[in-house]
N, C-alpha and C positions, 0 to 999 in steps of 0.2 A: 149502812154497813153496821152490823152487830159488832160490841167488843167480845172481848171475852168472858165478860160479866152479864152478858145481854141486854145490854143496854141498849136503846136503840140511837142512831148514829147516824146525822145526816150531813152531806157536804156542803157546805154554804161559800161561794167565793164573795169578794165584796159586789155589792152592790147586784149581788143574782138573787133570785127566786126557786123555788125547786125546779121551774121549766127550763128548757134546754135553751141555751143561748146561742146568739149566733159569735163569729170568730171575731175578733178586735183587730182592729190594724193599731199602732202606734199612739196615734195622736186621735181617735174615734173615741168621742164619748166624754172628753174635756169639755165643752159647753153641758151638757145634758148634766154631769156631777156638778157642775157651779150652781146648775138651777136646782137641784136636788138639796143643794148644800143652803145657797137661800132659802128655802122654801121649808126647811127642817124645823126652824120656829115653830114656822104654824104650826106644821104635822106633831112636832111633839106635841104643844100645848093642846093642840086639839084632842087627843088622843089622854093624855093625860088629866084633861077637861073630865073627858066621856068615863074614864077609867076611875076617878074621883065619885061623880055624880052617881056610877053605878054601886061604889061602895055607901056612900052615905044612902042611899035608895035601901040598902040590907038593914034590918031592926039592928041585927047584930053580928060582926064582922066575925068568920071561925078565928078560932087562933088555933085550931088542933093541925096534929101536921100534913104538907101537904098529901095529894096522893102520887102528885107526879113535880120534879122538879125537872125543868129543862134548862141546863147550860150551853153556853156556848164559850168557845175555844178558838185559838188557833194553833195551826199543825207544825208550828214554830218550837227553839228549844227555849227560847223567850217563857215560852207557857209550858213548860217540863214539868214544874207544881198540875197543872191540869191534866197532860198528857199520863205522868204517873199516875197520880190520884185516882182518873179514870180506869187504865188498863188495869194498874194493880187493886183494883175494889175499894181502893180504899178511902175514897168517898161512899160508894154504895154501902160499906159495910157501918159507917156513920147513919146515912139515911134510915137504914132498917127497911120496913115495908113501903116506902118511898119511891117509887118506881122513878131512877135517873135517863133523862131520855138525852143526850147532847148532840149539840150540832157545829160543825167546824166551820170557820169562816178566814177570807184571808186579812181581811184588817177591821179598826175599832169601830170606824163608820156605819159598816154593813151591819155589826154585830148591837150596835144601839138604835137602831132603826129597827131591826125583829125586836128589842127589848120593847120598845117606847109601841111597837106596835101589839106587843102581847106575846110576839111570838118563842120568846124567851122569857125566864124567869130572871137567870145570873149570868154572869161570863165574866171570864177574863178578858182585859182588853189592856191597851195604853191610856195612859190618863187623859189626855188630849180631848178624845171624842166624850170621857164623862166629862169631865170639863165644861164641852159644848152641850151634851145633853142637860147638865144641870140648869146652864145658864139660859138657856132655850125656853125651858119648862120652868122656871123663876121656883127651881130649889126644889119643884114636885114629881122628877123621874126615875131619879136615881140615890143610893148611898154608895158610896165607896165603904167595903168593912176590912179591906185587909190589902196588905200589899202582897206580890206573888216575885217577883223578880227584880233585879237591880244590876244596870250596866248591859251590854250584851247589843248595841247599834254602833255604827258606825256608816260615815261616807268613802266606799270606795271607786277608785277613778281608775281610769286608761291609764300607762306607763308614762306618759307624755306630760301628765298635766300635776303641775309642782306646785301650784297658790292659786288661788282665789282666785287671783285676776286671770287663771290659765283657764279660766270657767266661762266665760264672757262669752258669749255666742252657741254656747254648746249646751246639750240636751241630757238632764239629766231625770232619774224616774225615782218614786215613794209607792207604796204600798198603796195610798188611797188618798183624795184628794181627805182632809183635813184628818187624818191620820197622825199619830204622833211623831210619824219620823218627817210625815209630810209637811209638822209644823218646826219640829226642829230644823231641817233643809231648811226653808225659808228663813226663817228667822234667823241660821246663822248665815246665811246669802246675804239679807238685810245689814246685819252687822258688817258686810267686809265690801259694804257699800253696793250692794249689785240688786238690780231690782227685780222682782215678781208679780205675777198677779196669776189669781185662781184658776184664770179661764188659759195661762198656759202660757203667756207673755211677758214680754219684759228682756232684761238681760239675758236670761238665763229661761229656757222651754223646760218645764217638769211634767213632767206626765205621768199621772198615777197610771199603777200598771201593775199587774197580780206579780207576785215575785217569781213563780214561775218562767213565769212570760219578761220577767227582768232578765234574769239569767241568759234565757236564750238570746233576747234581743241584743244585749251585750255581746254574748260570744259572735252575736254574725256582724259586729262592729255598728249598730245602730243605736248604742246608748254610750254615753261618754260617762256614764256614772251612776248611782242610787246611795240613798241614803238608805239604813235597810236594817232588819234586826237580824239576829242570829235562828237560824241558822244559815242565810242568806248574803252576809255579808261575806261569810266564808266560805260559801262556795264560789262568789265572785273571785276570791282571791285565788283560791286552791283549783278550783277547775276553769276559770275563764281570764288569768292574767292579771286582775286589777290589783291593785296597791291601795293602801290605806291612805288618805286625806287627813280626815277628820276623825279622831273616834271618840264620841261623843261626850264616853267620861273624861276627859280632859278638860271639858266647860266647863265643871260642877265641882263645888266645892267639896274635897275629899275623895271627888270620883263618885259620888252614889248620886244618881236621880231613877226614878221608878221607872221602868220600861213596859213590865206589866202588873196589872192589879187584879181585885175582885169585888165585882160591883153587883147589886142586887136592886131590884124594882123595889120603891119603895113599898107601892103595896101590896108586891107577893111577903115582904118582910114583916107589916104588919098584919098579915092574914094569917100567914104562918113563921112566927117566931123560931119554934121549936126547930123546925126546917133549913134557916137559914144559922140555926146552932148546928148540927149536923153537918151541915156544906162546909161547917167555918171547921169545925172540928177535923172530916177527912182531909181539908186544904191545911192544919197545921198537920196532920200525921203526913201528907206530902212531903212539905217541904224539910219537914223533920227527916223523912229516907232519903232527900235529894241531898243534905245536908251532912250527911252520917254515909252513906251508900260509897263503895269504890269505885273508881273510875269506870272500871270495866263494865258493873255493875249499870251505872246510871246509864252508860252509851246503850247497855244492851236492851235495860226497860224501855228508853227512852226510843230505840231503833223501834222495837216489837208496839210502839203505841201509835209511830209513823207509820208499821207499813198497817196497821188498823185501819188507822183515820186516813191515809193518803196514797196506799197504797206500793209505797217505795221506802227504802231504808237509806240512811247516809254513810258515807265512808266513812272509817274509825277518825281519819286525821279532821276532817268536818266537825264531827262530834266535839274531837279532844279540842279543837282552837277555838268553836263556839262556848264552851263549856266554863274554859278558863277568862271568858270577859264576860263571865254573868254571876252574881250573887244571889242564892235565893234567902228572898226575907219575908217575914212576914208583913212585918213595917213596911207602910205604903208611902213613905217619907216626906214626911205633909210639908216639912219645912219646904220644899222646891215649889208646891203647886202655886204660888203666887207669879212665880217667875214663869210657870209652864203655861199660864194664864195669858199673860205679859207676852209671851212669843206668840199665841194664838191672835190674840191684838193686833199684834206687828207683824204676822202672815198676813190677816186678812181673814180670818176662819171663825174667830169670833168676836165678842162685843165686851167694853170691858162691861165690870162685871164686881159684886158682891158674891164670892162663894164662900164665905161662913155659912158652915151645914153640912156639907157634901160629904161631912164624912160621920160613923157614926162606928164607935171601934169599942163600944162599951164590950159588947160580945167578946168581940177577940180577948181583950182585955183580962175579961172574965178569965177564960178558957185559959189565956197562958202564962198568967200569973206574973207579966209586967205590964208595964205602963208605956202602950207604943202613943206615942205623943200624935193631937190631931192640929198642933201649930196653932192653935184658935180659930182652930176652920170646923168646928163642930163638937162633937159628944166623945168622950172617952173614957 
């Protein structure tokens, strides 16, 4: 689907391909994403192997910019820096002759598997799956250069269910099996004593599941719950009954942990520098109109980028109650990633792990003339 900038625009849900899939029932496809999820190692490294080999094989690497950057997204208000950015040109009008082509996905999984596979250049995602892909690729897939959002997830429940222990035998869904919210759910399950495992077992059955397809399944009373971002959380609340459990910035000190970021291949970054100055440039005039923009303002850009990318707009009260539990920042707030690290450990989703590197924020730095801190996790 074209935006309005011509951009070309394609819809990606987790874990699909452009071909047409077949329907999911509930609980289909939880063994198949664990082996996926194992097996992500290789596929990065190997890919990142091939991707290496092919640049040192070049005399000499371009560094002029690119001719096409491809981003990927999702259709969340989580990613409103992206969705604006996009609709209103005002990354394309950073690029210049840079043809932006983007593709939407629904969670960070699916979106760093086209990256590690080529098929993306950058995306916004949750930290979680860079995370994973960094630690995969032993530090050669990814940079984090900027943060995009802060706050804006929560776990909401059935009327019924008052604590943790009301959680015990009941079925609750994430976005995507090692997903950021997929690894927060678990890990705060872990914490209130209740057990998990990947392939869907345990205490508690989670079932990754397009959020979509959450929504519905709750309203016909087959989910007791999701952990989930916005704009998602709030529709559970506002259109289907649920109440809030857990909401997330309540774990974290002062309230701020990243929900989403911006991540680039490292070596579309060192191909074309200039390019990923650009990208970094229209993502602060983003966040800079999400920041400054009135209410009405932001819901209406933000509607007209939905019914772009996804084809449907949200109610104004969806909007307005997603809106106010989200921050946008540009600081990807390095201080948390050890701890977001720590919960993937304690899911099950990854290995510990050395990520000194992962982030590389000199650019931004440059560009906004403060000193967004990389915790000692990299370049600044």
């Amino acid at each position: 689907m074209s935006s309005p900038h011509d951009n070309s625009t394609t819809r990606i849900a987790a874990g699909e391909s452009n071909k047409p899939k077949r329907r999911r029932t509930l609980k289909i496809g939880i063994a198949a994403g664990v082996v996926l999820l194992i097996g992500a190692g290789a596929a990065v490294a190997a890919v990142v192997t091939k991707n290496n080999e092919s640049q040192h094989a070049v005399a000499a690497a371009s560094t002029s910019p690119a001719a096409e950057l491809r981003l990927g997204y999702f259709g969340n208000v989580t990613h409103a820096p992206a969705l604006v950015g996009v609709s209103k040109g005002l990354i394309a009008k950073e690029l210049g002759s840079t043809k932006l082509t983007t593709q939407i996905f629904n969670a960070g999984p699916a979106a760093i598997e086209a990256l590690n596979a080529g098929a993306i250049d950058a995306a916004y995602l949750g930290p979680n799956p860079a995370i994973n892909s960094f630690v995969q690729s032993k530090g050669a897939s990814i940079s984090i250069i900027a943060g995009a959002a802060s706050g804006g997830a929560q776990l909401v429940v059935k009327p019924g269910i008052n604590s943790a222990a009301d959680l015990k035998g009941k079925t609750l869904a994430s976005p995507q099996l090692g997903g950021t919210q997929d690894v927060a759910l678990r890990a705060w399950l872990g914490k209130q004593g209740l057990k998990t495992n990947p392939s869907g077992g345990g205490d508690i059955a989670i079932n990754p599941t397009e959020n979509a397809q959450t929504l519905k399944l709750f309203q016909d009373g087959k989910l007791d719950g999701a952990w989930l971002p916005e704009p998602w959380a709030s529709r559970l609340v506002l259109q289907a009954g649920a109440k809030v459990l857990v909401d997330e910035k309540d774990l974290w000190d002062k309230g701020q942990f990243p929900t989403t970021i911006l991540i680039v291949s490292k070596k579309f970054a060192a191909d074309h520098p200039q390019t990923v100055t650009a990208l970094l440039q229209g993502h602060e005039a983003s966040v800079n109109w999400l920041n400054t923009a009135s209410a009405a303002d932001k819901a209406t850009a933000i509607n007209a980028a939905l019914k772009a990318t996804a084809g449907s707009t949200l109610p104004a009260d969806v909007i307005d109650r997603s809106l106010k539990n989200i921050t946008f920042t540009v600081d990807p707030l390095a201080g948390t990633y050890k701890k977001l690290l720590q919960d993937g450990v304690d899911a099950g989703i990854t290995k510990p792990a050395d990520i000194n590197g992962i982030f590389d924020l000199r650019t931004l730095n440059s560009l906004s003339g403060q000193k967004v801190s990389a915790a000692g996790l990299g370049q600044e």
